[in-house]
N, CA, C and O atoms as a DFTB+ gen file, in Angstrom:
680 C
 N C O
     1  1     -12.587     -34.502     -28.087
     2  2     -12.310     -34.610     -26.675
     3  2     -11.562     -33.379     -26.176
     4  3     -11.873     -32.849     -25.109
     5  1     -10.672     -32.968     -26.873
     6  2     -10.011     -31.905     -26.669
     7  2     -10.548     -30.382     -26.790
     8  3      -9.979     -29.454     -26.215
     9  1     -11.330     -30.270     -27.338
    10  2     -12.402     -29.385     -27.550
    11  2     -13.281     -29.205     -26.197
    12  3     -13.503     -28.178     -25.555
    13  1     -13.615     -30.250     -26.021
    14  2     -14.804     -30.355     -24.569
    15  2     -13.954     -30.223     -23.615
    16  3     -14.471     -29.544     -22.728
    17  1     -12.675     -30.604     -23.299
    18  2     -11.907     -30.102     -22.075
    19  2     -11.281     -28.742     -21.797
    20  3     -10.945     -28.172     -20.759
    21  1     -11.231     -28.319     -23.506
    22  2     -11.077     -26.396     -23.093
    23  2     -12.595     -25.614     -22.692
    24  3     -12.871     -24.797     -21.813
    25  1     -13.442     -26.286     -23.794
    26  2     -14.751     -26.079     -22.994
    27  2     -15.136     -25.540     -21.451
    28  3     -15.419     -24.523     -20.818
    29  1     -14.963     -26.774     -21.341
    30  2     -14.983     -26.748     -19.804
    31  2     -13.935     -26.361     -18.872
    32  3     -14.141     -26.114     -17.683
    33  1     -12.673     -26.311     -19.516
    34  2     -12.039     -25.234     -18.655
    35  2     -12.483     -23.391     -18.679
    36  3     -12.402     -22.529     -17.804
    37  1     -12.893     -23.360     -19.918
    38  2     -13.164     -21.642     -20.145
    39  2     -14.316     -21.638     -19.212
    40  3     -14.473     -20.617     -18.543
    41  1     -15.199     -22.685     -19.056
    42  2     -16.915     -22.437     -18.351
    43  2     -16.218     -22.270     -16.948
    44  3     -16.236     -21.078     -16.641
    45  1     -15.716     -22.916     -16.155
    46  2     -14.726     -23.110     -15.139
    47  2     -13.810     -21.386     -14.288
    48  3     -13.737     -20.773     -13.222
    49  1     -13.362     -21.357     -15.572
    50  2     -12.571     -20.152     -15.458
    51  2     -13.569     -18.955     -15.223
    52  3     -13.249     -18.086     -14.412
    53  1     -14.767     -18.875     -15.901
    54  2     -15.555     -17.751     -16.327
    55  2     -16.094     -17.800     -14.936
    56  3     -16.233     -16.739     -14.328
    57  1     -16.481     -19.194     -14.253
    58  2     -17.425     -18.867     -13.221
    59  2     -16.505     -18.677     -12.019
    60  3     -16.865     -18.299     -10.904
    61  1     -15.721     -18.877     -12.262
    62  2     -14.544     -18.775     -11.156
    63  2     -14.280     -17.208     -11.109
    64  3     -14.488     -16.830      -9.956
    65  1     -14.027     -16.511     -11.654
    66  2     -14.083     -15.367     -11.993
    67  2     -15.066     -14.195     -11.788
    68  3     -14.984     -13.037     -11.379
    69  1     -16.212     -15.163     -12.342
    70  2     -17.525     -13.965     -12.081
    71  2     -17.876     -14.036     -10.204
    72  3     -18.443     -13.206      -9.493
    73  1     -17.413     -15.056      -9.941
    74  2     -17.703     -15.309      -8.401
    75  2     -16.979     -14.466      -7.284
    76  3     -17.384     -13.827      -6.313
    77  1     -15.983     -14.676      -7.717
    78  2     -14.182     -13.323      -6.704
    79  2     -15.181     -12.459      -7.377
    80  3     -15.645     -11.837      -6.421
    81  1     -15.833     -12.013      -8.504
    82  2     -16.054     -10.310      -8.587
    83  2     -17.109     -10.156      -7.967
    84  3     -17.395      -9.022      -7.582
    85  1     -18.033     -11.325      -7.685
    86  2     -19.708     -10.805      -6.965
    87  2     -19.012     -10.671      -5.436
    88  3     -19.721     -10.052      -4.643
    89  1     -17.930     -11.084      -4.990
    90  2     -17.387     -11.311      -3.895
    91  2     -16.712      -9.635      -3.316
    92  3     -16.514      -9.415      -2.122
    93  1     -16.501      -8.834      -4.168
    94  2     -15.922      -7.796      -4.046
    95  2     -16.883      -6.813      -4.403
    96  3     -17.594      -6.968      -5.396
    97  1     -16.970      -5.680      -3.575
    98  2     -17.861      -4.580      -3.386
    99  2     -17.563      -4.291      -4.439
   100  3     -16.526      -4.554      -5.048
   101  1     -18.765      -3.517      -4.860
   102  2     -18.683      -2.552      -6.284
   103  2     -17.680      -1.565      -6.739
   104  3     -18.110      -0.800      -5.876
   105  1     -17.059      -1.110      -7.109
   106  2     -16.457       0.036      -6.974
   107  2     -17.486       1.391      -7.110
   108  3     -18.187       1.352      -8.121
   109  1     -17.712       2.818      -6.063
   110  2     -18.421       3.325      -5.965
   111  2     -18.179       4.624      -6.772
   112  3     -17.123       5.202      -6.513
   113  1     -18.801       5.053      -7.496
   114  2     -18.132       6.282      -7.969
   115  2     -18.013       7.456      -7.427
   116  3     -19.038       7.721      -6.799
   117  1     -17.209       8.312      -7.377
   118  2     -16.775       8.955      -5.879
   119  2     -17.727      10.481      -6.437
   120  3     -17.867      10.952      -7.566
   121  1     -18.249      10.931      -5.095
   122  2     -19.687      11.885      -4.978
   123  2     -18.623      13.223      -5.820
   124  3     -17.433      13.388      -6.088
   125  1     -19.909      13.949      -5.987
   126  2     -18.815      14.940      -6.259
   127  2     -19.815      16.216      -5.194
   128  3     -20.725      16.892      -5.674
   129  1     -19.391      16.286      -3.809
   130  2     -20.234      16.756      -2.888
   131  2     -19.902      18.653      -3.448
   132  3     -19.055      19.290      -4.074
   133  1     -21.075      18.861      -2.789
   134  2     -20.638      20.983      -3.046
   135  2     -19.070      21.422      -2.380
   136  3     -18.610      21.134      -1.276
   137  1     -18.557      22.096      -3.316
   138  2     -17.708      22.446      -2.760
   139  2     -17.257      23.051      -1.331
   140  3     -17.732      24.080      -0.851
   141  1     -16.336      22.307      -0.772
   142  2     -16.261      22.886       0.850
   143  2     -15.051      22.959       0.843
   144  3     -14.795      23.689       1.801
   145  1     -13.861      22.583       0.237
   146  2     -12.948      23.134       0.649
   147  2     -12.374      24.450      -0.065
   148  3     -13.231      25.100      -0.663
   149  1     -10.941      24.998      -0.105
   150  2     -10.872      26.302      -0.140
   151  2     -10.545      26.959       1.209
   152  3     -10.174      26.512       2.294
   153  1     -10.852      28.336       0.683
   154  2     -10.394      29.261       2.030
   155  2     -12.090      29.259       2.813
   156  3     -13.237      29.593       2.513
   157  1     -11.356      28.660       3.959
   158  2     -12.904      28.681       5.100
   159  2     -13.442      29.684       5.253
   160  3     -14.538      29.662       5.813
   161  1     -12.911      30.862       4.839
   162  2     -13.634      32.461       4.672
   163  2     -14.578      32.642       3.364
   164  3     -15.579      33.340       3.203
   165  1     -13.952      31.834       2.561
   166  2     -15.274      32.367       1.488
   167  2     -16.830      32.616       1.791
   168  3     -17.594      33.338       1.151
   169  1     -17.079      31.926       2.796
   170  2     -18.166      32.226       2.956
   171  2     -18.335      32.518       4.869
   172  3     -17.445      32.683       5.704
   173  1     -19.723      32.486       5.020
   174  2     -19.945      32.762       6.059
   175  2     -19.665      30.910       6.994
   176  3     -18.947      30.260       7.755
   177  1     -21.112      30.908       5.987
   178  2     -21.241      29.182       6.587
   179  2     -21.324      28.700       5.015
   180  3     -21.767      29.309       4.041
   181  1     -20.712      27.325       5.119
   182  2     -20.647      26.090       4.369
   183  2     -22.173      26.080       3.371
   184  3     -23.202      25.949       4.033
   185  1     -22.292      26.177       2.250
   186  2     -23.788      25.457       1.510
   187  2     -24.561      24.509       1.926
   188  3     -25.770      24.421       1.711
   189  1     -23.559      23.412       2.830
   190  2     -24.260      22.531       3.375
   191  2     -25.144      22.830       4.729
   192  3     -26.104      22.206       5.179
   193  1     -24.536      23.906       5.175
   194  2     -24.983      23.939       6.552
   195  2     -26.269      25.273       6.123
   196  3     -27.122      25.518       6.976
   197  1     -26.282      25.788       5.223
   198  2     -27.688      26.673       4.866
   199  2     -28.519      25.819       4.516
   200  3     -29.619      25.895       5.064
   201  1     -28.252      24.482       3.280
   202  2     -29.166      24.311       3.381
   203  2     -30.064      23.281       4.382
   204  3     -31.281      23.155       4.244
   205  1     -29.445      22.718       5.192
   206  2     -29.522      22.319       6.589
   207  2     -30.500      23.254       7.354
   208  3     -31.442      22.790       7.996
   209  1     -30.289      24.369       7.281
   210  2     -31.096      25.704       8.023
   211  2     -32.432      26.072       7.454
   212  3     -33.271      26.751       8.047
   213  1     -32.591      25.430       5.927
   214  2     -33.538      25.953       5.394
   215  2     -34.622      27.129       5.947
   216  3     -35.736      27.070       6.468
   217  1     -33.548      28.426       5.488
   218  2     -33.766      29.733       5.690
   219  2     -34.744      30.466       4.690
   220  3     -34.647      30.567       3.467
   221  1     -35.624      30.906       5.465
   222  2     -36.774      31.796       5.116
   223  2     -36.284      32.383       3.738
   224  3     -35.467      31.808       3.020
   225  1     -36.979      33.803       3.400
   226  2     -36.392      34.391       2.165
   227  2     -36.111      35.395       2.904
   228  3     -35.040      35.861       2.515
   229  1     -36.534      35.983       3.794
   230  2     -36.127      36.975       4.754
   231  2     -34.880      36.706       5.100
   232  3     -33.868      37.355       4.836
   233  1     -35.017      35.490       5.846
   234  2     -33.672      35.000       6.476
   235  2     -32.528      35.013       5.784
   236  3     -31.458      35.364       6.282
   237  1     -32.730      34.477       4.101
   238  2     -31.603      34.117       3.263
   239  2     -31.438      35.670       2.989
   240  3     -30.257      35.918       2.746
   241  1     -32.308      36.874       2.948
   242  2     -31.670      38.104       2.503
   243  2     -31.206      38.628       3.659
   244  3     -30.713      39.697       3.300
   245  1     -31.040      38.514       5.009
   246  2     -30.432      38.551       6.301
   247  2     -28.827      38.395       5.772
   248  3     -27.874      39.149       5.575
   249  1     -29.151      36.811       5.653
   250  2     -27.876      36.038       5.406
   251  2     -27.070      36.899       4.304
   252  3     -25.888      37.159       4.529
   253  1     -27.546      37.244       3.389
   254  2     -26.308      37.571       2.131
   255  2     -26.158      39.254       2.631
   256  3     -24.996      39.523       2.322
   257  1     -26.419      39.781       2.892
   258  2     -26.254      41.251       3.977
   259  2     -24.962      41.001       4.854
   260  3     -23.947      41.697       4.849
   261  1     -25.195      39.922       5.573
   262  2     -24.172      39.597       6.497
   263  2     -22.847      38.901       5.684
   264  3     -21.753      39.455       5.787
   265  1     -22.975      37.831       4.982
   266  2     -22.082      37.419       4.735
   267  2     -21.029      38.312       3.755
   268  3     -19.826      38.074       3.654
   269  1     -21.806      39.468       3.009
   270  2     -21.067      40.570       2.031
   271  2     -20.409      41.062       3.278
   272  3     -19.233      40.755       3.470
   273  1     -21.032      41.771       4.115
   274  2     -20.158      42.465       5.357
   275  2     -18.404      41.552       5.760
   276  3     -17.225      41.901       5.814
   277  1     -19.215      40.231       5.968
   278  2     -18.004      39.497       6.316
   279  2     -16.915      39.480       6.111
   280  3     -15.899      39.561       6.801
   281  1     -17.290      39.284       4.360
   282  2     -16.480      39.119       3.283
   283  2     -15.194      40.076       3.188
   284  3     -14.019      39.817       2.929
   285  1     -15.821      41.226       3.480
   286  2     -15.056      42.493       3.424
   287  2     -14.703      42.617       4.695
   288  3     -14.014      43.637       4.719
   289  1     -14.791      42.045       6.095
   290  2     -14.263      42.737       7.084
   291  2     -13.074      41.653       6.968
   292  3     -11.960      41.964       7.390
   293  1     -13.359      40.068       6.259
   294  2     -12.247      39.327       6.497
   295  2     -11.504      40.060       5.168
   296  3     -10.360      40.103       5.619
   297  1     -11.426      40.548       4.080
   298  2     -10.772      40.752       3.332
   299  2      -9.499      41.877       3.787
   300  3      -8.349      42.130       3.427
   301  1     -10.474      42.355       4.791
   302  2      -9.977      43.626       5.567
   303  2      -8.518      42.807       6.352
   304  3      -7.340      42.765       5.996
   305  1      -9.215      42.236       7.513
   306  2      -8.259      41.953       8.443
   307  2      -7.123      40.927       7.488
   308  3      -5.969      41.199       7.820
   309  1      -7.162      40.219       6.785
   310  2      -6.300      39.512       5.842
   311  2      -5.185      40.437       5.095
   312  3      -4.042      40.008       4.938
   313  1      -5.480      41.408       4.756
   314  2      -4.544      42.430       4.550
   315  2      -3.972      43.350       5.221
   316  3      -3.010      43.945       4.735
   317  1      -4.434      43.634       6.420
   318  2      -4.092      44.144       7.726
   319  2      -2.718      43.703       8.548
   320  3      -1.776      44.274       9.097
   321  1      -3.221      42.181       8.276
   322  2      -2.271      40.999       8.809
   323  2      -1.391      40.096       8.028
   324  3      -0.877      39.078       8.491
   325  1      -1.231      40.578       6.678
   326  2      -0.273      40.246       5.514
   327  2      -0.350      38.400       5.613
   328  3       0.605      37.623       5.628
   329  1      -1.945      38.055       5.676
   330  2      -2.339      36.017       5.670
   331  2      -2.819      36.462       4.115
   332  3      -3.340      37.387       3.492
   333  1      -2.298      35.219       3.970
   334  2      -2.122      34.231       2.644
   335  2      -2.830      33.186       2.637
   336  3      -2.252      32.173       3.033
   337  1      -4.354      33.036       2.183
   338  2      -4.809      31.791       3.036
   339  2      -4.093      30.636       1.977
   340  3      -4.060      29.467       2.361
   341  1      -3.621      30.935       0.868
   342  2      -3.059      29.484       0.253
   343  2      -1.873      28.941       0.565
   344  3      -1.309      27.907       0.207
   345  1      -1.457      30.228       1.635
   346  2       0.145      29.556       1.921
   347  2      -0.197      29.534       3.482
   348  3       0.747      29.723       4.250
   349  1      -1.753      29.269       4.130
   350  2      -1.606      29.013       5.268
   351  2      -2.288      27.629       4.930
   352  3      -1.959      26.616       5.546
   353  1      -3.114      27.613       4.071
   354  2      -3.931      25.681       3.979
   355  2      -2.604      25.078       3.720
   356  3      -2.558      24.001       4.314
   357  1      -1.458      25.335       3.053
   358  2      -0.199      24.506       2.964
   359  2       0.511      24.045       4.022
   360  3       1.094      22.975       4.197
   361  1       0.356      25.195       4.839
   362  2       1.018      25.105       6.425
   363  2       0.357      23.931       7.111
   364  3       0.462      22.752       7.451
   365  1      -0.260      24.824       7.096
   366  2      -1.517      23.501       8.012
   367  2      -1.673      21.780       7.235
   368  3      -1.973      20.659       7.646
   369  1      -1.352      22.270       6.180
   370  2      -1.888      20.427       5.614
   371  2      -0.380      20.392       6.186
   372  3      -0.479      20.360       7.412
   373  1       0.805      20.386       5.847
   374  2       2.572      19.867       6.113
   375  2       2.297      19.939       7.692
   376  3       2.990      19.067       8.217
   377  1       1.551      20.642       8.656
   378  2       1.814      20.606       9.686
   379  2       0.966      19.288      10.517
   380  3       1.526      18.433      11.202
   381  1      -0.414      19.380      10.270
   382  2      -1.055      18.004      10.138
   383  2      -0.216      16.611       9.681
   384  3       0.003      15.741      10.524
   385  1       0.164      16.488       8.508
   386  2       0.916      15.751       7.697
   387  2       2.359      15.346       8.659
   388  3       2.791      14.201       8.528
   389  1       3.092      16.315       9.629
   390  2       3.914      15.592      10.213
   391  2       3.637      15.109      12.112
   392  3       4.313      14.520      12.955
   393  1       2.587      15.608      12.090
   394  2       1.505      15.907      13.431
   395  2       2.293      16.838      14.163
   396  3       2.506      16.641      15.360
   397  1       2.850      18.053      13.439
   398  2       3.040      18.611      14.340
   399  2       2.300      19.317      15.184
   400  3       1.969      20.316      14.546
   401  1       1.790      19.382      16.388
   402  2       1.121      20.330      17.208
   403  2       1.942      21.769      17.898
   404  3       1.339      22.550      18.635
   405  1       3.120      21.912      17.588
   406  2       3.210      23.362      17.968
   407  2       2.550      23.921      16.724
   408  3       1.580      24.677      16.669
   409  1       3.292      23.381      15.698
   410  2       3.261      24.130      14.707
   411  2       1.484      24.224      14.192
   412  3       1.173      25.207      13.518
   413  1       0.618      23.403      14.466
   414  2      -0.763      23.426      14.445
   415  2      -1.384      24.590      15.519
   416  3      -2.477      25.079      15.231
   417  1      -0.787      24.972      16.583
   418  2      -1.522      25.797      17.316
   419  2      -1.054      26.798      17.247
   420  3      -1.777      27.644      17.773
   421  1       0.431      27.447      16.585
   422  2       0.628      28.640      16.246
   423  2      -0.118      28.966      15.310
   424  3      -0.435      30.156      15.300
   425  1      -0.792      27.887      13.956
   426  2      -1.364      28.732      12.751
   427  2      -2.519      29.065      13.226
   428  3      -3.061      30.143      12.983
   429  1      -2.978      28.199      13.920
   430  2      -4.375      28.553      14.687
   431  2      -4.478      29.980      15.610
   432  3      -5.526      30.625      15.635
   433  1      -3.451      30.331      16.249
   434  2      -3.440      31.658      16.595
   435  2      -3.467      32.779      15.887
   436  3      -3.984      33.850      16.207
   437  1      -2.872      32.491      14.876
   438  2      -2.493      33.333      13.405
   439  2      -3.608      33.493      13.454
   440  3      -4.151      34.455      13.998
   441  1      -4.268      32.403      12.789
   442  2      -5.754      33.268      12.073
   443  2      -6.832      33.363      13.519
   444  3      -8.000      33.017      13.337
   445  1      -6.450      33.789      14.800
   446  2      -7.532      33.810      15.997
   447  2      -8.845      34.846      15.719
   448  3     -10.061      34.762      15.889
   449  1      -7.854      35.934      15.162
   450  2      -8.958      37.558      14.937
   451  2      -9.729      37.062      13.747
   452  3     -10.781      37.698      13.804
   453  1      -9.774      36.323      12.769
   454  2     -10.346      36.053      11.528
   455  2     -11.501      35.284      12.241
   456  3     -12.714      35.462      12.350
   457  1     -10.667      34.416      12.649
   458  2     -11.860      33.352      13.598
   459  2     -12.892      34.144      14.396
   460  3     -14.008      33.745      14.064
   461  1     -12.942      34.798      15.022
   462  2     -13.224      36.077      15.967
   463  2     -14.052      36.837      14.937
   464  3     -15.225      36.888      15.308
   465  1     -13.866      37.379      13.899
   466  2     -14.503      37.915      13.124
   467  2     -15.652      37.142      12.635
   468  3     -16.784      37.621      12.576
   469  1     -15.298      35.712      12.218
   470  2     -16.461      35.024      11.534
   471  2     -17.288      34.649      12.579
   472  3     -18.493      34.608      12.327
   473  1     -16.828      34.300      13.957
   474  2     -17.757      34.240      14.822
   475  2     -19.024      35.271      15.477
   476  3     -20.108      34.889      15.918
   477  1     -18.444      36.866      15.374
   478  2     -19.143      37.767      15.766
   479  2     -20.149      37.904      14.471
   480  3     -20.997      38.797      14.500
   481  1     -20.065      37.057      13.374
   482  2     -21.017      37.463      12.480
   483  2     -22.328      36.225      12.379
   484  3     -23.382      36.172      11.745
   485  1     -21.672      35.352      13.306
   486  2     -22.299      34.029      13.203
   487  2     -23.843      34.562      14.222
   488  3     -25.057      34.436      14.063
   489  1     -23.162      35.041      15.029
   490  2     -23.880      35.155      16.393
   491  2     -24.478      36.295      15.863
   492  3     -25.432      36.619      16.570
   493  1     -24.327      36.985      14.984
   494  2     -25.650      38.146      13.930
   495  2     -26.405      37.080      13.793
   496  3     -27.350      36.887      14.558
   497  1     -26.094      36.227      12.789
   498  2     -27.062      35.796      12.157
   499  2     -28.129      34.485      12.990
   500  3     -29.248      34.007      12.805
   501  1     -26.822      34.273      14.113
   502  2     -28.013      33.420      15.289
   503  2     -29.546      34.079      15.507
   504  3     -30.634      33.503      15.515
   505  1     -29.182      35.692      15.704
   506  2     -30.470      35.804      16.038
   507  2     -31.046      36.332      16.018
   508  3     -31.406      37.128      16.885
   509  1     -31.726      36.002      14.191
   510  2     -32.604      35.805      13.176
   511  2     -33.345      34.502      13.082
   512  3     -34.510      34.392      12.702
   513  1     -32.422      33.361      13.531
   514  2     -32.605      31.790      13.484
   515  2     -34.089      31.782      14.751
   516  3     -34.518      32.520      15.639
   517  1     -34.374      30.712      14.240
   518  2     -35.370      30.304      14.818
   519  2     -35.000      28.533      16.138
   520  3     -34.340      27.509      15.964
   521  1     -35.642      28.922      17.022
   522  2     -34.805      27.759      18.093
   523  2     -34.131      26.094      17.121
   524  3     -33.196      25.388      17.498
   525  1     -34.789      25.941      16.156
   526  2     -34.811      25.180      15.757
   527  2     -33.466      24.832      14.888
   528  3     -32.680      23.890      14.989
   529  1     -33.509      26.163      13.826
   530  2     -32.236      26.304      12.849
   531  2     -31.426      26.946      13.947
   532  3     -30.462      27.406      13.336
   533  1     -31.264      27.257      15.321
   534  2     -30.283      27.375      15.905
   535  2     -29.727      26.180      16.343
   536  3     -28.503      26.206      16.473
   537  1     -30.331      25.070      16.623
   538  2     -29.889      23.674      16.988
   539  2     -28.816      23.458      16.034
   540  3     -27.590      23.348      16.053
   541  1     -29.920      23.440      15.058
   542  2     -28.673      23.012      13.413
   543  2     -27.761      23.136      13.338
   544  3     -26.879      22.360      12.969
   545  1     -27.692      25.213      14.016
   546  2     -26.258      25.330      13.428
   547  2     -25.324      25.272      14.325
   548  3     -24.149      25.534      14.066
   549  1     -25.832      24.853      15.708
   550  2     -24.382      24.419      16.413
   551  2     -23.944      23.037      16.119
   552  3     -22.830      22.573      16.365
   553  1     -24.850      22.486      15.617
   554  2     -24.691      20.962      15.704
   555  2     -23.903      20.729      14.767
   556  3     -23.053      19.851      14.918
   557  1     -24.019      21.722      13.135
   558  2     -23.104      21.769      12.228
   559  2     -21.824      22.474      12.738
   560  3     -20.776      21.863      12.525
   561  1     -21.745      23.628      13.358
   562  2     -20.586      24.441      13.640
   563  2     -19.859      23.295      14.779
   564  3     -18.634      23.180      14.836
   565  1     -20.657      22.598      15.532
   566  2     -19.943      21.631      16.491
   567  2     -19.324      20.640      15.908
   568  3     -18.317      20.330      16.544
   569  1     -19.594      19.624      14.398
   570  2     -19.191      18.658      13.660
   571  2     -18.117      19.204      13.206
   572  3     -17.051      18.589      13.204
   573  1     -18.239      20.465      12.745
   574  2     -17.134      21.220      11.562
   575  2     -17.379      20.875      10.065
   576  3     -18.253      20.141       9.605
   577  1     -16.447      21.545       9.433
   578  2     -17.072      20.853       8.178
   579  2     -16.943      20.234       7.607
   580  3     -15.787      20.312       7.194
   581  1     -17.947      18.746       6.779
   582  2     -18.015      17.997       6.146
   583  2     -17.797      16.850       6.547
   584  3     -17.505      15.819       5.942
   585  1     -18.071      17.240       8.400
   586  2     -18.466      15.854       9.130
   587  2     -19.449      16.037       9.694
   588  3     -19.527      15.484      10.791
   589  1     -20.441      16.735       9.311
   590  2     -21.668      17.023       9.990
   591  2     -22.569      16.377       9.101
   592  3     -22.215      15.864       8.040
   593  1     -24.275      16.411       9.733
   594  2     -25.068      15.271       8.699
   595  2     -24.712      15.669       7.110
   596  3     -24.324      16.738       6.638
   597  1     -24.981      14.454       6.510
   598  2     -24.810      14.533       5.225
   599  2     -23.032      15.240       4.781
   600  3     -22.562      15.721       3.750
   601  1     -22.653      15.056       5.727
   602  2     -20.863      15.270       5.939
   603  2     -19.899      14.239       4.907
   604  3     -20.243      13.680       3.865
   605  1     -18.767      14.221       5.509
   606  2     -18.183      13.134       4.630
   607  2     -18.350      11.821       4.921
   608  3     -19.449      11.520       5.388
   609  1     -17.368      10.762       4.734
   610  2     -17.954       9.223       5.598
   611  2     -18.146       9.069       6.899
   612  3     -17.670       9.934       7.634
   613  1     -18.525       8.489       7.203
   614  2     -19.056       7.683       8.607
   615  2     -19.216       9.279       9.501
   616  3     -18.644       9.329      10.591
   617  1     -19.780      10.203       9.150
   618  2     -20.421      11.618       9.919
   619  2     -21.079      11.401      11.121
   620  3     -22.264      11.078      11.038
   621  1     -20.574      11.506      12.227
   622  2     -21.547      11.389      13.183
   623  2     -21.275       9.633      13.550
   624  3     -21.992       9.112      14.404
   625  1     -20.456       9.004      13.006
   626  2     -20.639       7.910      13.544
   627  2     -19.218       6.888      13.765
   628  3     -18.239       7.455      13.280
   629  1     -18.987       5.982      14.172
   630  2     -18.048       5.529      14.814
   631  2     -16.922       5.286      13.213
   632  3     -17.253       5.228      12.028
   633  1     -16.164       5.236      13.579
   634  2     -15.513       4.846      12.156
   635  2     -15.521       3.291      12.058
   636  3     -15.737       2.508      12.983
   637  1     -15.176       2.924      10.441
   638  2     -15.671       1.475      10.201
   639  2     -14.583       0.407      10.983
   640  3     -13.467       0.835      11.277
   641  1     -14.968      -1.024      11.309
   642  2     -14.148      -1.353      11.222
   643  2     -12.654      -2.047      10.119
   644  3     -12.681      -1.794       8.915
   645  1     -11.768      -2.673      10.563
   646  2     -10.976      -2.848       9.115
   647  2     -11.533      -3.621       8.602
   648  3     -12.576      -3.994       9.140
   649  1     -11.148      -4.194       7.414
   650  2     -11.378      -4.863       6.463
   651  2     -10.993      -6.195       6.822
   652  3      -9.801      -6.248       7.123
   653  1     -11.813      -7.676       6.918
   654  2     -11.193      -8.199       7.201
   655  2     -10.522      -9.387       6.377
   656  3     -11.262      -9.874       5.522
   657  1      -9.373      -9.883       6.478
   658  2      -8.419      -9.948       5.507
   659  2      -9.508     -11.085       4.764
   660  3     -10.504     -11.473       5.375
   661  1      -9.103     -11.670       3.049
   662  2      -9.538     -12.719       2.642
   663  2      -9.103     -13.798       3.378
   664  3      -8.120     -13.676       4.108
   665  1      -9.866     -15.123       3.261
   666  2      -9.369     -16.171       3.793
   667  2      -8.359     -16.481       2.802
   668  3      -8.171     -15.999       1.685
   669  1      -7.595     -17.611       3.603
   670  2      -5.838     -17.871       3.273
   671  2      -6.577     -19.165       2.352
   672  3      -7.512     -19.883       2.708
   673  1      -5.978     -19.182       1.332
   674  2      -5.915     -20.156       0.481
   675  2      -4.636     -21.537       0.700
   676  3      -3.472     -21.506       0.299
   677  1      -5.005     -22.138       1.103
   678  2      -4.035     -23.860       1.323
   679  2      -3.596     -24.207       0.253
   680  3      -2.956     -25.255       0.160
């Protein structure tokens, strides 16, 4: 008798158990997307947003022409202007991190001419683009990066709502 009542408590327990877990989302294993963060200068544009553009071979030897130029005019002005981009992503994350907004729109001035630079090279390579991969790339340069399609979560779309709580157990 005693046997059949642990029995049936372990059968009990097991299904009780396997049920809360079918009840709870999977755990997802987290992407390991192309690298995008770093110094926003490394490149011209994001990997994601080329291959978004899916550029000719012409186009892609356009592209690496331009982006070597870049490379070196930002390497240029970065030493010109004694920026640190690892001690400005620090700034900026602590300045985000306490919301500060002065302190967010001074770093943003800081790097204005860099910005300025990557833009006058953007607008090279606009136009090479075809009407089409020009859509793209405002639509990516308009998202920013890694909220544009195929971006990070909810890209382009409303954010989720919360979670809503389990029901209360009596």
């Amino acid at each position: 008798m005693k046997r059949g009542m642990i029995i049936a408590c372990l059968i009990g327990l097991v299904a009780t158990v396997g049920a809360r877990a079918a009840d709870e989302p999977a755990a997802k294993p987290t992407e390991s997307p192309r690298p995008m963060r770093g110094n926003m200068m490394d490149n011209l544009l994001f990997p994601r947003v080329l291959d978004e553009l899916a550029l000719t071979a012409d186009q892609k030897t356009q592209y690496g022409v331009l982006e070597a130029s870049f490379k070196k005019d930002a390497a240029k002005w970065q030493a010109d202007n004694n920026y640190d981009p690892a001690k400005a992503r620090e700034e900026m994350r602590a300045a985000r991190d306490a919301n500060d907004q002065a302190a967010l729109k001074k770093l943003a001035d800081q790097r204005k001419g860099l910005m300025d630079i990557r833009k006058g090279y953007i607008d090279k390579l606009r136009s090479s683009l075809t009407d089409d991969q020009k859509t793209k790339l405002d639509k990516a340069l308009a998202n920013g990066p890694g909220r544009g399609p195929r971006g990070g979560p909810n890209a382009d779309s409303k954010p989720p709502a919360p979670p809503t709580p389990p029901p209360a157990n009596n």
